[in-house]
N, C-alpha and C positions, 0 to 999 in steps of 0.2 A: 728546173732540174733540182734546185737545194728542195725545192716543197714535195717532190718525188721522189727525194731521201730519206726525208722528213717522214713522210707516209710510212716507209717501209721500215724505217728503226720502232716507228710508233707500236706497228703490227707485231714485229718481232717480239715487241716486248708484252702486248697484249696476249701473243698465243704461247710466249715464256710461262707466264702469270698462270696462263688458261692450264698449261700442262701441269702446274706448282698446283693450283688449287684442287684440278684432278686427281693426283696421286695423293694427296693428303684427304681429302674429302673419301676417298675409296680406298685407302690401305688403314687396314685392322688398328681401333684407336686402341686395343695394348697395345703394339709393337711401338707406338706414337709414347707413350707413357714412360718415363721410365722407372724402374722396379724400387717399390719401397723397401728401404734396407733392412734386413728383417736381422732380430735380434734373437739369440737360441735360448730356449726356456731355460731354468736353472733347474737345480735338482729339487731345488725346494719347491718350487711351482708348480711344478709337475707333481709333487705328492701332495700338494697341498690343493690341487685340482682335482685330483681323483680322489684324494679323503671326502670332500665333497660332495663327491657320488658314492653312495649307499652299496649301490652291487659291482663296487672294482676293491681289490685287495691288491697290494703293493708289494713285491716279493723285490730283494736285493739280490740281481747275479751276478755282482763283481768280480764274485772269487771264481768264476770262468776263465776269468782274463788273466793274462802276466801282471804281476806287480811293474808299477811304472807306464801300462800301458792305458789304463786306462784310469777315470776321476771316479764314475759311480755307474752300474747298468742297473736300471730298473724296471722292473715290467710290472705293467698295472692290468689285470686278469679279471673281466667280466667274465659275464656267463655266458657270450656269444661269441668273444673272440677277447686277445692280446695287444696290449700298447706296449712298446719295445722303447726303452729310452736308452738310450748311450749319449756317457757323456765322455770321449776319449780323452787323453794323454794331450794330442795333435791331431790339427788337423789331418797330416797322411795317415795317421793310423785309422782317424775315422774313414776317410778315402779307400782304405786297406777294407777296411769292416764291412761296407757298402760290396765291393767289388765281390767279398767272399758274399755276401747274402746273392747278391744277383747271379753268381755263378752257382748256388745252391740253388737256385730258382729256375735255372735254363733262361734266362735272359739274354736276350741277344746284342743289349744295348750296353757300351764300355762308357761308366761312369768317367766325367771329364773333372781334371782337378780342380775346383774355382770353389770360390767359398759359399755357392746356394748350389746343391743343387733338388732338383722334385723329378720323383718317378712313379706315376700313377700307372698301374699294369692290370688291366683284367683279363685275366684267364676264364676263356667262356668254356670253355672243354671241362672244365673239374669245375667251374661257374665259383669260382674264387677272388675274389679281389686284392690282392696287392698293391700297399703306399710306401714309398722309401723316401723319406726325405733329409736331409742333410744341409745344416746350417754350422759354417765354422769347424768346431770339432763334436757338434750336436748330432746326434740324429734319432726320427722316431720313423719308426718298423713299422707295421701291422699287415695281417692278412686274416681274411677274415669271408665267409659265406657271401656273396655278393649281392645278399637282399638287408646287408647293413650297407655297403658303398656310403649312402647317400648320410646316413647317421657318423660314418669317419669322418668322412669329408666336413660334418659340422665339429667333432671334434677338433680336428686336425687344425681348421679354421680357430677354433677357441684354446686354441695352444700358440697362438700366434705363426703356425707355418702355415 
């Protein structure tokens, strides 16, 4: 009787094991990872990343915004589309900022308040690509013809978002 216990605690623990190493062996190794803390470029980085590129010019749109609301907006203007930098006040105002672009957008997705967040949107109908991203009180914008997609995407990566 105790070795026909024995057997079956044995089992149990063997097909416990079997289930543990199945759901980790076959669920998605990001979700397994967790997210490197990402730190939001500074204003200097950012122009000091695109001075580096020959065909982007750096235009300052602070004076858009209220006084107090926000630290510097800058947008860096190639010849095939725009890099949108906002560096806000606060975080909710960045949240605030994000919210008006997506509703200027027709997006359907309600930005959630946390301190990352990424919103990659291709509009295949007008064949547009939009990127939103938002770090802290950070965020960089663009939209752009969707036969750069894959050249943002390197940018975006070499700004550290």
């Amino acid at each position: 009787m105790q070795m026909h216990k024995r057997k079956r605690i044995l089992l149990l623990r063997l097909f416990t094991f079997g289930i543990l190493l199945f759901v980790v062996t076959m669920c998605p190794q990001d979700k397994l990872r967790t997210q490197k803390e990402k730190i939001p470029i500074s204003q200097d980085n950012f122009i000091k990343y695109f001075t580096n590129k020959s065909d982007y010019t750096i235009s300052n749109a602070s004076n858009q915004f209220l006084e107090g609301e926000v630290n510097v907006v800058l947008i860096a203007v190639g010849k095939n589309y725009a890099i949108e930098f906002y560096d806000m006040a606060s975080d909710n105002i960045a949240l605030n900022i994000c919210k008006n672009i997506m509703e200027s957008n027709n997006w359907s997705i309600t930005p959630r308040n946390n301190k990352y967040m990424e919103y990659y949107y291709d509009t295949i109908k007008k064949e547009i690509y939009f990127t939103l991203l938002k770090v802290d009180n950070t965020i960089i914008y663009t939209y752009a013809p969707i036969e750069f997609k894959e050249e943002i995407k390197i940018l975006i990566k070499d700004l550290g978002y």
